[in-house]
C-alpha positions as CSV (number, residue, x, y, z in Angstrom):
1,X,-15.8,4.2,-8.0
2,X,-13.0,6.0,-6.1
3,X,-13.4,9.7,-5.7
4,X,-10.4,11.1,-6.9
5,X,-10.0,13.6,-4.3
6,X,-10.6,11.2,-1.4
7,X,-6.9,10.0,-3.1
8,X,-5.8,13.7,-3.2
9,X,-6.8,14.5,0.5
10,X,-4.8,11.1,1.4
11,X,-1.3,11.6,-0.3
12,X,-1.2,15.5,1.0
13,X,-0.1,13.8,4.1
14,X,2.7,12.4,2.4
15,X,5.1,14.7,2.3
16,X,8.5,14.6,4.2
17,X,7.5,17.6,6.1
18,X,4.3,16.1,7.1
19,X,3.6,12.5,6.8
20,X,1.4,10.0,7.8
21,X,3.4,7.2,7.3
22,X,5.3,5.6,10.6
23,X,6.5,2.3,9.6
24,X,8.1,0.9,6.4
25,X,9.0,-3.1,5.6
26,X,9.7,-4.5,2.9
27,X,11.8,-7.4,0.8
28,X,14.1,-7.8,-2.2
29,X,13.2,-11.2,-4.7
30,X,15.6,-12.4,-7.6
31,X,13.3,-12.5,-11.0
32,X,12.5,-15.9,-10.2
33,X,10.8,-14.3,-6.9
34,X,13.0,-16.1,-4.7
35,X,13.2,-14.0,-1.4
36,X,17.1,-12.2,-1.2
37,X,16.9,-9.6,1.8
38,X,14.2,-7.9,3.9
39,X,14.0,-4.6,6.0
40,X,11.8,-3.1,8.7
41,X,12.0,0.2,9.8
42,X,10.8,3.9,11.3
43,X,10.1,6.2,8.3
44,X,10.9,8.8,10.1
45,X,14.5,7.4,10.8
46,X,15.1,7.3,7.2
47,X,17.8,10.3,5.9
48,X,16.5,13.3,3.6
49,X,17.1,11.8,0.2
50,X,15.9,8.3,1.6
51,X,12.5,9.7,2.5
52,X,11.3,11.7,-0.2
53,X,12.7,8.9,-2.4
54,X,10.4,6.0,-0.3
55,X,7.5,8.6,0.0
56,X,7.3,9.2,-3.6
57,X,7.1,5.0,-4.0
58,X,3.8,5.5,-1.7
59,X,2.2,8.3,-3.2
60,X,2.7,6.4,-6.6
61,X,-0.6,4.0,-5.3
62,X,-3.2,6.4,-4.1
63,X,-2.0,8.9,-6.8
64,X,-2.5,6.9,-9.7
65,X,-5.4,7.8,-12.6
66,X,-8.1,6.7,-10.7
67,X,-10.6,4.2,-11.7
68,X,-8.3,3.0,-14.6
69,X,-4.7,2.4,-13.1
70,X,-6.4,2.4,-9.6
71,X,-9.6,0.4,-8.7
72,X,-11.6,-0.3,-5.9
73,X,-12.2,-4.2,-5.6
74,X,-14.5,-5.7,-3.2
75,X,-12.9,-8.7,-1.4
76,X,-14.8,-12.4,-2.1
77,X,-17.1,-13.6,0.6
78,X,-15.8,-14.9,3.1
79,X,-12.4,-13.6,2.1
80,X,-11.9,-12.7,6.1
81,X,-11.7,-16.0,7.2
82,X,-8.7,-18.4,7.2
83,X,-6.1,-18.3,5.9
84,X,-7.6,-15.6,3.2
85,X,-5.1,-12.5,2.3
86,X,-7.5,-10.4,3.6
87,X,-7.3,-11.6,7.0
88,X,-3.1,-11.6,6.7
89,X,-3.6,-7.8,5.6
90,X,-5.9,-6.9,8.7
91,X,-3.2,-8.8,10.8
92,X,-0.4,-6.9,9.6
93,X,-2.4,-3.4,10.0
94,X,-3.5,-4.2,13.3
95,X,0.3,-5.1,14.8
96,X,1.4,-2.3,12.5
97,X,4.3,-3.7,10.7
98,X,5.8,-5.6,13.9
99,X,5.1,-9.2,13.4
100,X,7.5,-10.7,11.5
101,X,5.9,-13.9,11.2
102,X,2.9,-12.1,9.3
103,X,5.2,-10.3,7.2
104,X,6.9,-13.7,6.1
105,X,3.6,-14.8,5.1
106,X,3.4,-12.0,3.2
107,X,6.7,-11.9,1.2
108,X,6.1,-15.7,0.5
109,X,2.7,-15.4,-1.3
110,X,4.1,-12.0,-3.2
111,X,7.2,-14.4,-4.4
112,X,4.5,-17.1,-5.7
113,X,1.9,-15.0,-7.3
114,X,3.4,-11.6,-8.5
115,X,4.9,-12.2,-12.3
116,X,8.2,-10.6,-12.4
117,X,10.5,-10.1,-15.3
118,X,13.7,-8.9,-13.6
119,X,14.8,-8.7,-9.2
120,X,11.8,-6.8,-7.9
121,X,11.7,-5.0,-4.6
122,X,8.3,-4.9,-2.4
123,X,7.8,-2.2,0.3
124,X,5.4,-1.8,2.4
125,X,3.8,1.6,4.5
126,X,1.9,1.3,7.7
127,X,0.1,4.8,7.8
128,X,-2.7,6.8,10.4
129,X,-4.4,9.7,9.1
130,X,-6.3,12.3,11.2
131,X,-8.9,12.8,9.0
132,X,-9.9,16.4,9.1
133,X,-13.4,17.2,9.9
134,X,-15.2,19.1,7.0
135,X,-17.6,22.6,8.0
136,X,-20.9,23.1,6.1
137,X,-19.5,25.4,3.2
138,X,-16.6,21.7,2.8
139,X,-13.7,24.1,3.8
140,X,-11.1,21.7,6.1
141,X,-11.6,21.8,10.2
142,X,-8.5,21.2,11.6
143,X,-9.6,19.4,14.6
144,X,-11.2,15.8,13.2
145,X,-13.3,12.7,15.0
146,X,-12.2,10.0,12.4
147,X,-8.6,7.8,12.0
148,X,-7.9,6.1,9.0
149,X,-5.4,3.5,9.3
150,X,-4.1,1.9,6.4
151,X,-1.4,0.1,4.2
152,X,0.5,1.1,1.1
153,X,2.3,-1.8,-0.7
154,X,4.2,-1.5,-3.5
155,X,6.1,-4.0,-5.7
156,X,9.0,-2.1,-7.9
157,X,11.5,-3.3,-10.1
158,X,14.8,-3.1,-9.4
159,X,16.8,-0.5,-11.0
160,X,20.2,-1.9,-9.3
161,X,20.8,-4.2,-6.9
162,X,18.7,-2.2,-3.8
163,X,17.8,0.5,-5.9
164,X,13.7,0.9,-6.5
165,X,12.1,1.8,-9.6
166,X,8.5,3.5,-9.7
167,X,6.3,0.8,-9.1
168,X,4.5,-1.1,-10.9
169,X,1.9,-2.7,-8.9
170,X,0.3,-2.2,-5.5
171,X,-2.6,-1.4,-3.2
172,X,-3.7,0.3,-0.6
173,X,-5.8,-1.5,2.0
174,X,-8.3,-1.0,3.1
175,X,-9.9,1.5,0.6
176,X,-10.5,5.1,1.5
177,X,-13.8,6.3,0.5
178,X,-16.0,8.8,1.9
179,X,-13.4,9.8,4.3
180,X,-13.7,6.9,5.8
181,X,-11.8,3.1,6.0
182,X,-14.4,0.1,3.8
183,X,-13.2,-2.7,5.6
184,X,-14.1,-5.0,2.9
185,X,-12.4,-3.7,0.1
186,X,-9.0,-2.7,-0.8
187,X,-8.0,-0.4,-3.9
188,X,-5.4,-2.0,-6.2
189,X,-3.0,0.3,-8.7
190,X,-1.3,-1.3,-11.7
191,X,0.7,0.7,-13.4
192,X,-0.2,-0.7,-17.0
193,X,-3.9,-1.9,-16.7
194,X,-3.9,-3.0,-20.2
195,X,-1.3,-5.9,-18.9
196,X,-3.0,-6.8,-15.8
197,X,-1.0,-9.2,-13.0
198,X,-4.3,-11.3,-12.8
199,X,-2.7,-14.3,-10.2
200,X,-1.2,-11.4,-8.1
201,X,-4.9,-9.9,-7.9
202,X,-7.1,-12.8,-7.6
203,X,-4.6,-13.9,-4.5
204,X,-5.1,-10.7,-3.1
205,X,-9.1,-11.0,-3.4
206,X,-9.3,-14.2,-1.6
């Protein structure tokens, strides 16, 4: 079960003033989920309007009604070996966004599994939080021991040709629980659970 305020604690450091978030990348797909363009790039580079407009499309994940549009999934066994997703998401989180190769990877198996019914757009956030320690009464210590390093990726529909809806799918990996990074799970958001994108899923599960 995720603890809603673990999610809370998370996207407070998502603000333009004040965010987590260092790296975004991404890629545009035609509805048949043919790859069109891609983009890699500082967040904080972005203009004003650009990056409250991209931090909202990351907040969307972790803030979504937890344990119904957002679930914790635990990955298959073995889902850290080979060729697994799993293993291409710990890649990509441990070179931070900068291996294009990985990324291609990536954008390929989105474009094969994730059923689309217009041009979608998928970005994704490479993020380090400080987490804050916690005194005995739970108030907030500034000074913490603990990182959590993570990915946000989202998969929106296009509203125009480069122009990103809310989305509609995504996860962030791996899941925050406990204040703490679980390695062998990854928290998944759809925006209408009652229409789940099972293939997109299962790939992601290994």
């Amino acid at each position: 079960m995720i603890d809603r305020d673990a999610m809370l604690e998370l996207t407070r450091r998502m603000t333009p003033e004040r965010t987590c978030l260092r790296r975004m990348a991404g890629a545009y797909f035609d509805e048949n989920g043919e790859l069109d363009n891609t983009f890699n790039i500082f967040v904080r580079g972005l203009k004003p309007a650009e990056l409250a407009k991209n931090l909202a499309i990351a907040k969307a994940i972790p803030f979504g009604r937890t344990n119904d549009q957002l679930k914790e999934y635990r990955f298959r066994e073995g889902a850290k070996a080979g060729d697994s997703f799993a293993r291409l998401l710990m890649g990509i989180r441990s070179c931070a966004l900068e291996n294009d190769l990985l990324l291609e990877v990536l954008y390929e198996q989105i474009g094969l599994h994730y059923v689309a019914f217009g041009p979608f757009a998928f970005s994704l956030f490479h993020g380090v939080f400080d987490i804050p320690g916690k005194a005995k009464d739970k108030s907030y210590l500034y000074d913490g021991d603990r990182v959590y390093e993570f990915l946000i990726g989202g998969i929106c529909p296009l509203t125009d040709r480069y122009e990103m809806g809310e989305p509609d799918y995504g996860f962030l990996y791996p899941a925050y629980a406990e204040r703490s990074a679980i390695l062998n799970a990854i928290d998944i958001f759809e925006k209408d659970p009652k229409n789940p994108q099972q293939d997109m899923t299962q790939t992601l599960l290994g």
